[in-house]
VOTOR-502754 format. One record per residue: x, y, z of N, C-alpha, C in turn; chain. Coordinates in nm, 2 decimals, decimal comma, padded with zeros to 4 digits. Layout:
BEGIN
- n_x;n_y;n_z;ca_x;ca_y;ca_z;c_x;c_y;c_z;kette
- X;Y;Z;X;Y;Z;X;Y;Z;A
...
# end
This chain:
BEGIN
- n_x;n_y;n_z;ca_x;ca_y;ca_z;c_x;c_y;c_z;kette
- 00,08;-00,12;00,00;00,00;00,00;00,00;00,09;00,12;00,00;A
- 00,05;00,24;-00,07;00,12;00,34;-00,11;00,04;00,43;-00,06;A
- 00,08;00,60;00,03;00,00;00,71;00,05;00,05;00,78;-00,04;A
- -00,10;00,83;-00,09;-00,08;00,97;-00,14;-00,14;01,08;-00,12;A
- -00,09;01,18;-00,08;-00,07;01,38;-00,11;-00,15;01,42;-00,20;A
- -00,22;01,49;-00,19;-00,25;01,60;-00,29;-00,21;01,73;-00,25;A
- -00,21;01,85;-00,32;-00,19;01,96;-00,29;-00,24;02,07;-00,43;A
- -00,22;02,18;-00,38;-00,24;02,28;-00,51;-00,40;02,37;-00,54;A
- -00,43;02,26;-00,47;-00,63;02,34;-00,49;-00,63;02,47;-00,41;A
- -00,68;02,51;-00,46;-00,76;02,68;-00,38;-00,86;02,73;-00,48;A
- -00,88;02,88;-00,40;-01,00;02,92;-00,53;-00,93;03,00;-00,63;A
- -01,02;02,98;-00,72;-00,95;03,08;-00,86;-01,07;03,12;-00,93;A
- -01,04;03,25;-01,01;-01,17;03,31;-01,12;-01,23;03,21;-01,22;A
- -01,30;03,23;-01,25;-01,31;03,13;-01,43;-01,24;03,17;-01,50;A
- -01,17;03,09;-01,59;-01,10;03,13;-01,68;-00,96;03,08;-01,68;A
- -00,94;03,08;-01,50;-00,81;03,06;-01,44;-00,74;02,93;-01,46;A
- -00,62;02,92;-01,41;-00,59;02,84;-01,43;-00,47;02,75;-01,24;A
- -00,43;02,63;-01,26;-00,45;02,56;-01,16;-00,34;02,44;-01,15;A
- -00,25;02,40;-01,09;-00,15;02,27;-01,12;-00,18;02,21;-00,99;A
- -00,24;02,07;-00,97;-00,24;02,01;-00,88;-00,13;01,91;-00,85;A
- -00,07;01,86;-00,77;00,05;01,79;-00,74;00,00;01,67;-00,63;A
- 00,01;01,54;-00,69;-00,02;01,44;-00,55;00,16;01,36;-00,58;A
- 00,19;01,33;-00,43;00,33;01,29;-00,38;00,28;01,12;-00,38;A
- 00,34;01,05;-00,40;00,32;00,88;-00,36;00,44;00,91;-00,30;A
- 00,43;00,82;-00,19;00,57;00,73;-00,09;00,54;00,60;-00,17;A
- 00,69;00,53;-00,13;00,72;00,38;-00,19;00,82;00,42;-00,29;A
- 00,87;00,33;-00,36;00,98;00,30;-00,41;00,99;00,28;-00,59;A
- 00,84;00,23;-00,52;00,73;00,18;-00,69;00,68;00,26;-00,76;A
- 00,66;00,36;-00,73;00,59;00,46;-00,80;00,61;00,41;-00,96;A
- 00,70;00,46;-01,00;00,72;00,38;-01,18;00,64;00,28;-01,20;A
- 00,58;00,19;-01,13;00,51;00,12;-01,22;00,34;00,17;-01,13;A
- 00,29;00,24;-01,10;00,18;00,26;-01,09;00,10;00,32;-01,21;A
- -00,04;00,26;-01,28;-00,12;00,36;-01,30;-00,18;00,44;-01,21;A
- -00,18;00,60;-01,25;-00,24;00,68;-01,16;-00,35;00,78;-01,25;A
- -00,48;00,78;-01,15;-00,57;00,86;-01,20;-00,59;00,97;-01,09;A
- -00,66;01,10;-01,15;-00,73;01,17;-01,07;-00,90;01,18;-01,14;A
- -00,93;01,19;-01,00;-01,08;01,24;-00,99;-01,13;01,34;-00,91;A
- -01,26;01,36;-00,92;-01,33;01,48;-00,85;-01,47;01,42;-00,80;A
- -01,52;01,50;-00,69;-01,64;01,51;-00,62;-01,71;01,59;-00,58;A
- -01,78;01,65;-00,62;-01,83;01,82;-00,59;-01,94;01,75;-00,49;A
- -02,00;01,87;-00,44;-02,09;01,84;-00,33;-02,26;01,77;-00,37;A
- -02,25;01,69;-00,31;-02,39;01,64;-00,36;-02,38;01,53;-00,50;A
- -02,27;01,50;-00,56;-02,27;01,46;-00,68;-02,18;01,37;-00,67;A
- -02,19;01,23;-00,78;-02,11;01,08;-00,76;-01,92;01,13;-00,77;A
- -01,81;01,08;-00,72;-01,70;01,05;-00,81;-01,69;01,07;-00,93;A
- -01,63;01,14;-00,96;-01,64;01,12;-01,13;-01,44;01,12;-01,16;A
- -01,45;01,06;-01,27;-01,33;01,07;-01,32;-01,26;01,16;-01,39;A
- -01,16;01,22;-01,41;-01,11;01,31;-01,46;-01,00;01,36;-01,60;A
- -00,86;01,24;-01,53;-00,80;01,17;-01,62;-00,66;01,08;-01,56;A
- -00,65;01,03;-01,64;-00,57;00,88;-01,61;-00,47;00,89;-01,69;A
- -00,32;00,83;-01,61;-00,17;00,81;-01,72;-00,09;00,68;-01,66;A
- -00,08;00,63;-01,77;-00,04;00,50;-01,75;00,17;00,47;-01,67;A
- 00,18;00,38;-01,63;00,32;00,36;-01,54;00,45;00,49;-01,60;A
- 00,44;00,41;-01,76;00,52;00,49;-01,86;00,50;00,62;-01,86;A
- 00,40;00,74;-01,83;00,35;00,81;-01,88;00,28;00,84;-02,04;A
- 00,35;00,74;-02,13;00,32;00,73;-02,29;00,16;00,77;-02,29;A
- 00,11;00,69;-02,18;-00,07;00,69;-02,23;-00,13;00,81;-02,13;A
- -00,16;00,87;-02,18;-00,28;00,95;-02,09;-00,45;00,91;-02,15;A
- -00,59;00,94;-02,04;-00,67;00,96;-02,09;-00,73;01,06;-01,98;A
- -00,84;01,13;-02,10;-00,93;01,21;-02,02;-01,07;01,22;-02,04;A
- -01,16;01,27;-01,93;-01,31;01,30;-01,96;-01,32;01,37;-02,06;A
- -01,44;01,32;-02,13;-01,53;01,48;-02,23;-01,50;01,59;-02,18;A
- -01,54;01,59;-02,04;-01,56;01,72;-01,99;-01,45;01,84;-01,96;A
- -01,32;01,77;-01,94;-01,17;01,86;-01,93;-01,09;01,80;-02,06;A
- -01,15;01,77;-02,20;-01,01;01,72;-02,26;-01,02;01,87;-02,31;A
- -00,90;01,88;-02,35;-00,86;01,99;-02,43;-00,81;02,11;-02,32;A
- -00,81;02,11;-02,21;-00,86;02,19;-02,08;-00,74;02,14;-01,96;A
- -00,73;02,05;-01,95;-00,66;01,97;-01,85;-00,54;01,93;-01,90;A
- -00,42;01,87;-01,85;-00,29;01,80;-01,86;-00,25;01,71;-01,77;A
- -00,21;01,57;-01,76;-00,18;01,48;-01,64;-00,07;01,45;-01,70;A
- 00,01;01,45;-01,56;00,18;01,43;-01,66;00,22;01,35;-01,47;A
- 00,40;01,30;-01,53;00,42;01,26;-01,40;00,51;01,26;-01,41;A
- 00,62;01,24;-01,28;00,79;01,29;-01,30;00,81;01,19;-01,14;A
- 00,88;01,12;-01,25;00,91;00,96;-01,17;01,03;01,01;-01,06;A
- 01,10;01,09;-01,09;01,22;01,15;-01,02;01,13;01,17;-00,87;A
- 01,01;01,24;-00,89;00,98;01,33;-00,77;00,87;01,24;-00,71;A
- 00,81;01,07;-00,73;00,71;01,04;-00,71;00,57;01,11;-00,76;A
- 00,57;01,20;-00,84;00,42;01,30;-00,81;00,42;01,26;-00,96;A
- 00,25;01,26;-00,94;00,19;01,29;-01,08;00,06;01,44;-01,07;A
- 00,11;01,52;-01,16;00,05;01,63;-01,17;-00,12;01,66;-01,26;A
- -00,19;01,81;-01,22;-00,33;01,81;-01,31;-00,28;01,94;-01,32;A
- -00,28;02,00;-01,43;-00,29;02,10;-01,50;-00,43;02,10;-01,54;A
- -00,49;02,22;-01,49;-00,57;02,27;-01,55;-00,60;02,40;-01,62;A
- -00,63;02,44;-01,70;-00,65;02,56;-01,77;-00,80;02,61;-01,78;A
- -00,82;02,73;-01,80;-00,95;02,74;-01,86;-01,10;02,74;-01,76;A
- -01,05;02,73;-01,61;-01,13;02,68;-01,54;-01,28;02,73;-01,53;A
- -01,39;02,65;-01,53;-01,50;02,72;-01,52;-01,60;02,69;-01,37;A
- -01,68;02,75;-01,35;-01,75;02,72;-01,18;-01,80;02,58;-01,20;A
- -01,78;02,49;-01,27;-01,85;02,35;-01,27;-01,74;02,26;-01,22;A
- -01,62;02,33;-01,29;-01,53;02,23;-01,23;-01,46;02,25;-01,08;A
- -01,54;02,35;-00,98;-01,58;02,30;-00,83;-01,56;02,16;-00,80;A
- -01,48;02,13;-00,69;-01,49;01,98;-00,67;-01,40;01,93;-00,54;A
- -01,37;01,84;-00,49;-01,21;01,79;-00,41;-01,21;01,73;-00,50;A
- -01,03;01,72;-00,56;-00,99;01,66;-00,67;-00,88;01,57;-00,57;A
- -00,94;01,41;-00,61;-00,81;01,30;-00,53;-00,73;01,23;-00,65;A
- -00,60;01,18;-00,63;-00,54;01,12;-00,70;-00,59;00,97;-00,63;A
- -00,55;00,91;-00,74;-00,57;00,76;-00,71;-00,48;00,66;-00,79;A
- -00,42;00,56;-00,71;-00,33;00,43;-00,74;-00,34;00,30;-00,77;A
- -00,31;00,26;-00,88;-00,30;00,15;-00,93;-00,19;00,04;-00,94;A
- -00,17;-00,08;-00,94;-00,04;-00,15;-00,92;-00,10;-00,23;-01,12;A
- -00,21;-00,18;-01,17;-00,25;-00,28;-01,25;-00,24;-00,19;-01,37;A
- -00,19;-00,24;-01,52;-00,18;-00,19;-01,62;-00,33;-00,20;-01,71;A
- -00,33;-00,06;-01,72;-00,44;-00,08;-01,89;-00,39;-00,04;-02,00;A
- -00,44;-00,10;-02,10;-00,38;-00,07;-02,22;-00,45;00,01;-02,30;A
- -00,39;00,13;-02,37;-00,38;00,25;-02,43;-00,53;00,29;-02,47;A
- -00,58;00,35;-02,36;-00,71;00,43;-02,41;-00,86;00,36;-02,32;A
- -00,82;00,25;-02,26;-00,89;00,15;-02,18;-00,98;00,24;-02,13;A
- -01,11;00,21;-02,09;-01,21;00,22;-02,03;-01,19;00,23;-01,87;A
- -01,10;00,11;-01,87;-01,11;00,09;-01,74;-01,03;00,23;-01,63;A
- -00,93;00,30;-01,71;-00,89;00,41;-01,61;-01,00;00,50;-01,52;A
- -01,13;00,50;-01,57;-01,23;00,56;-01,58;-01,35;00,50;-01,46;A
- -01,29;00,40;-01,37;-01,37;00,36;-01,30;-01,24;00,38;-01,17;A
- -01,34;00,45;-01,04;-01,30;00,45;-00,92;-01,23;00,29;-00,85;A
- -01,36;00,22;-00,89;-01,30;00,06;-00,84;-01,20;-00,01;-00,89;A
- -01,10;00,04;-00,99;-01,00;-00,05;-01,05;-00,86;00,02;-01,01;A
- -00,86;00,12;-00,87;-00,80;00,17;-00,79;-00,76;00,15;-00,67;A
- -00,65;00,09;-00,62;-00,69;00,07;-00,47;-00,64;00,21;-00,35;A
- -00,58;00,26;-00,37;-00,50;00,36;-00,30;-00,54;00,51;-00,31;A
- -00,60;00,57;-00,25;-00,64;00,75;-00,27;-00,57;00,82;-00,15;A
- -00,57;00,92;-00,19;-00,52;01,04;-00,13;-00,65;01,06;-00,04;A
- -00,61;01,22;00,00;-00,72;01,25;00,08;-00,80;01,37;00,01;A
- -00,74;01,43;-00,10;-00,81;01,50;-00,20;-00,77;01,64;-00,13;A
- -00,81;01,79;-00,23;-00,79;01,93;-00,22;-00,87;01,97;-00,30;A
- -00,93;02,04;-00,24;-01,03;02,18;-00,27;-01,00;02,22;-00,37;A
- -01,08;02,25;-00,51;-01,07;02,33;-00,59;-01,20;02,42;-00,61;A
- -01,17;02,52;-00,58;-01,33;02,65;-00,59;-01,27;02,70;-00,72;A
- -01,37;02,76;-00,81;-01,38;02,84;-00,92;-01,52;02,93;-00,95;A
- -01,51;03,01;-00,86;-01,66;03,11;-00,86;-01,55;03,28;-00,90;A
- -01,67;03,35;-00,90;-01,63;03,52;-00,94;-01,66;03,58;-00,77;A
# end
């Protein structure tokens, strides 16, 4: 089992923009898939986007592609969310989450909470005027 960090959330305007940073402890990090997701109040988990051990694969929601960036730097354990563009919908606690299990390039499965076993404790992101 692996802890992870998040950090970076606070409020920002619309429009603004946002770099979120989760830390894993352990040694393994390089081979985890790692996803982030979000929770706003009153509303399911949802997923956000996902990058595979290598970093080579990323995926993302409808709702942030083009908007977002998940990247990861094996040096520092962390995998990061870039966000741009932000608008008051994407309100939320945004958690990273850990995987020991590989999917292959574009998989469905990054996109489900349960094929994760390890979360953070998540960070506030507000985006109101």
């Amino acid at each position: 089992q692996v802890q992870l960090v998040e950090s970076g959330g606070r409020w920002v305007q619309p429009g603004g923009s946002l770099k979120l940073s989760c830390v894993v402890s352990g040694r393994t990090f390089n081979t985890y898939t790692m996803g982030w997701f979000r929770q706003a109040p009153g509303e399911e988990r949802e997923f956000v986007a996902g990058i595979s051990w290598s970093g080579f694969d990323t995926v993302y929601a409808d709702s942030v592609k083009g908007r977002f960036t998940i990247s990861r730097e094996h040096t520092k354990n962390s995998v990061y969310l870039e966000m741009n563009s932000l608008k008051p919908e994407d309100t939320a606690v945004y958690s990273c989450a850990a995987t020991k299990r590989t999917y292959y390039s574009g998989s469905k499965q990054y996109f489900s909470a349960s094929n994760y076993e390890d979360w953070g404790q998540g960070t506030q992101v507000t985006v109101s005027s």
